[in-house]
SEGU-15911 format. One record per residue: residue number from 1; x, y, z of N, C-alpha, C in turn; residue in three letters. Coordinates in pm, 1 decimal. Each point is the difference from the previous one (the first is absolute). Layout:
// SEGU-15911
{NUM {X Y Z} {X Y Z} {X Y Z} 'ala'}
...
//
This chain:
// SEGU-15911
{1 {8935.2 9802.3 2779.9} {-108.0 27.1 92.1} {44.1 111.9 94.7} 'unk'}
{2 {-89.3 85.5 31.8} {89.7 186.8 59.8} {-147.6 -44.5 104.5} 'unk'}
{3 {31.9 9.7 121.5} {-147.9 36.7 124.6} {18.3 129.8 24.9} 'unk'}
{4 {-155.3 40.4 25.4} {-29.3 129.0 25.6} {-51.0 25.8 158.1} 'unk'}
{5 {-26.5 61.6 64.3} {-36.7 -40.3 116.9} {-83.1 183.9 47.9} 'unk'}
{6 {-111.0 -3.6 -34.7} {-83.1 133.0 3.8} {-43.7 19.6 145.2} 'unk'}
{7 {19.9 102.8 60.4} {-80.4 40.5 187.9} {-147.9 65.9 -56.6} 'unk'}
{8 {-98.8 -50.4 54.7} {-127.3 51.3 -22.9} {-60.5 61.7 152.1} 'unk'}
{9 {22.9 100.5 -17.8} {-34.8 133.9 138.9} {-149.5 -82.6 84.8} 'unk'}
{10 {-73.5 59.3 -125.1} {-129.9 -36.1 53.1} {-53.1 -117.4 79.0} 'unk'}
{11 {11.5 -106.2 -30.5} {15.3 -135.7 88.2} {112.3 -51.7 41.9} 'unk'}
{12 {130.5 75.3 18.0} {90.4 -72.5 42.8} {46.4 -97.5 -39.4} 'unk'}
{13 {56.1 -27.2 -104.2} {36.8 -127.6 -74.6} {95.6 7.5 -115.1} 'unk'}
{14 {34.8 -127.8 -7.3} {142.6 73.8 -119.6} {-52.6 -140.2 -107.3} 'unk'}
{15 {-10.1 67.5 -145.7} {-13.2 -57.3 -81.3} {141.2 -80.9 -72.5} 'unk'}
{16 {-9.3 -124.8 -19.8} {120.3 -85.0 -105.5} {-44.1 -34.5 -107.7} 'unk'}
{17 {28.1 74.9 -83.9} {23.0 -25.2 -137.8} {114.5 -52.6 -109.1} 'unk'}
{18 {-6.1 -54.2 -54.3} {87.7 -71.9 -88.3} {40.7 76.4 -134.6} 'unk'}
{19 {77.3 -19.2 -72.1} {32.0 37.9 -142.8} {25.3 -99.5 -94.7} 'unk'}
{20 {-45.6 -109.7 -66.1} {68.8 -56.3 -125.0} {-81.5 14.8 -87.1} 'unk'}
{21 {148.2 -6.9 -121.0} {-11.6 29.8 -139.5} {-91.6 95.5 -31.8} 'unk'}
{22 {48.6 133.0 81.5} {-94.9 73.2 -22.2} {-131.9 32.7 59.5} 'unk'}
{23 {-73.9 -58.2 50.6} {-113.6 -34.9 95.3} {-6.0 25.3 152.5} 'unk'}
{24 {-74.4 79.8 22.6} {-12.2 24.7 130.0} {-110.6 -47.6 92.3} 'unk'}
{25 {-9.2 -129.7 101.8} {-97.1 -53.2 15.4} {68.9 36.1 215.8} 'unk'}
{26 {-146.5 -13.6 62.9} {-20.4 11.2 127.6} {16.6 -161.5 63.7} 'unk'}
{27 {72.6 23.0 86.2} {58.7 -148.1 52.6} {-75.0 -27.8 144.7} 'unk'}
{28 {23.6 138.9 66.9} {-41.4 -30.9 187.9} {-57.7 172.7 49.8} 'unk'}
{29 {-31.1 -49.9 54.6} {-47.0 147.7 55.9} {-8.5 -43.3 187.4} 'unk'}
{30 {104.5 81.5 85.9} {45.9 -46.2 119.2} {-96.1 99.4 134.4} 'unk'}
{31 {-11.7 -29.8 48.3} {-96.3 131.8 114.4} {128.3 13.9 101.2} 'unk'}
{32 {64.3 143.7 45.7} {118.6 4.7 43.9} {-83.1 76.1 128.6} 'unk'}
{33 {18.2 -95.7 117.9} {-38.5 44.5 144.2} {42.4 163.0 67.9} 'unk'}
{34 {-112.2 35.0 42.1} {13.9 133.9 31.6} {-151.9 29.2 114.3} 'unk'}
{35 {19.2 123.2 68.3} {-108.2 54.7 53.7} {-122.8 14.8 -77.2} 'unk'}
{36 {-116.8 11.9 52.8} {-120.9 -65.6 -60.1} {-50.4 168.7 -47.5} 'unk'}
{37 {-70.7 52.9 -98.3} {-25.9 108.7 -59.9} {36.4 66.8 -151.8} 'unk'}
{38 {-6.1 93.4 -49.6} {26.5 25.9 -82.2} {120.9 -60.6 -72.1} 'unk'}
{39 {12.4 1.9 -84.6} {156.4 -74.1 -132.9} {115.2 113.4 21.3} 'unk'}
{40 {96.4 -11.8 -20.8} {103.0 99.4 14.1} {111.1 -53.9 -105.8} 'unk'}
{41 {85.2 114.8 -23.3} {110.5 -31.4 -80.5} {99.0 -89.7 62.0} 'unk'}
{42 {60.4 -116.0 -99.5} {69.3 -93.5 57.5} {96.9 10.4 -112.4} 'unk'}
{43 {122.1 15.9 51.6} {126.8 37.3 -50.7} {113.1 -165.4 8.6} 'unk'}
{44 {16.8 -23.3 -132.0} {78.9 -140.3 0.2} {127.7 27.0 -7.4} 'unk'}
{45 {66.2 -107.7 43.5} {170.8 -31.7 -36.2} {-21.0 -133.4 -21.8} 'unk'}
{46 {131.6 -46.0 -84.8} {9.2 -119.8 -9.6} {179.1 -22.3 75.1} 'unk'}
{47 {30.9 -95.3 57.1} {73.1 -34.1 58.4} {153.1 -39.7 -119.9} 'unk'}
{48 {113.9 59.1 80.5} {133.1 -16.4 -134.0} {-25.1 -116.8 -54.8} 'unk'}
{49 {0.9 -146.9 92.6} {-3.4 -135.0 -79.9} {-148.6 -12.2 -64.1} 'unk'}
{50 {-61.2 87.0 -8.7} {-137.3 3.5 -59.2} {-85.4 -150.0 99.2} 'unk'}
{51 {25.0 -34.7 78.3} {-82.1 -87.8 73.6} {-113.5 15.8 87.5} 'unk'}
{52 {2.4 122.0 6.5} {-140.0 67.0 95.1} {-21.8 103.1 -25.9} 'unk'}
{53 {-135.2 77.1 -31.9} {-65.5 143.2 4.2} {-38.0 10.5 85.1} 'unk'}
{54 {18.0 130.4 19.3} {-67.9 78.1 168.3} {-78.1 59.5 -59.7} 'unk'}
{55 {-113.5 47.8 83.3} {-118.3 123.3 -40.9} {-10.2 62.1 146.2} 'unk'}
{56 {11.8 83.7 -8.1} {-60.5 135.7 99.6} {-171.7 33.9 30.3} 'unk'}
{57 {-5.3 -7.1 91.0} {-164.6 139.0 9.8} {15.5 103.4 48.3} 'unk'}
{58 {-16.4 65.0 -65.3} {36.5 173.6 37.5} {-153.3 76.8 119.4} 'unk'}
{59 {-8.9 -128.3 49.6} {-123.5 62.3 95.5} {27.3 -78.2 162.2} 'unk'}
{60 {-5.0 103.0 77.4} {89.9 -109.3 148.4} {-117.2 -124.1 50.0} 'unk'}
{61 {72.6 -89.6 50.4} {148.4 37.2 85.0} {159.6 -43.2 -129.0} 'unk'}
{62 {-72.6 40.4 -115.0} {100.6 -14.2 -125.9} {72.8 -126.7 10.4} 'unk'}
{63 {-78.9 -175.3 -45.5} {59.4 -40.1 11.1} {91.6 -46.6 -147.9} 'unk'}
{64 {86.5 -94.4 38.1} {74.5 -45.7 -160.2} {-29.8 -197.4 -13.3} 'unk'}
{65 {-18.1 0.6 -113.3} {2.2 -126.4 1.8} {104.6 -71.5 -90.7} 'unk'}
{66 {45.7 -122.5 -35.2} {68.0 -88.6 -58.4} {-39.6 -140.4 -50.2} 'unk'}
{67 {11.9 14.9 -158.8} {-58.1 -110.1 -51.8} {107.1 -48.3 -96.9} 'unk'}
{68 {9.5 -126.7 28.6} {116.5 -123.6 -92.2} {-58.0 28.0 -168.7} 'unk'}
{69 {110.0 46.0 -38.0} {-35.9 4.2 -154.0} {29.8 -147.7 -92.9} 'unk'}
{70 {-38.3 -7.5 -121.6} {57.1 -105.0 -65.6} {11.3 -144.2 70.4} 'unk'}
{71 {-63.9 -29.1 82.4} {-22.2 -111.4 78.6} {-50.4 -123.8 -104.8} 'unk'}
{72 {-63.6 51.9 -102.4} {-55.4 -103.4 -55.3} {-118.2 -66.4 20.7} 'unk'}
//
């Protein structure tokens, strides 16, 4: 099982997607808090122990957020 984790500009939101056996199916789709207006590019990292992704808004007051990965 490989997760994918897509930033969608336009509404602000980061897509989770899954991978098995081949198959690519949509798991969650998250709304990542930001100033109210247009969608902007949101730039991810995932954290060394892979336990949290950050996302960015590249529109001020530019904030960052943090979400528990693999929580289950």
């Amino acid at each position: 099982m490989t997760l994918f984790y897509v930033a969608c500009a336009d509404d602000r939101s980061i897509h989770t997607l899954v991978m098995e056996e081949g198959a690519l199916r949509a798991v969650a789709v998250t709304v990542v808090p930001g100033p109210d207006g247009t969608g902007s590019s949101q730039p991810l990292a995932i954290s060394p122990d892979r336990r949290f992704l950050y996302a960015a808004v590249r529109q001020p007051p530019y904030p960052m957020s943090r979400f528990a990965v693999g929580a289950g």
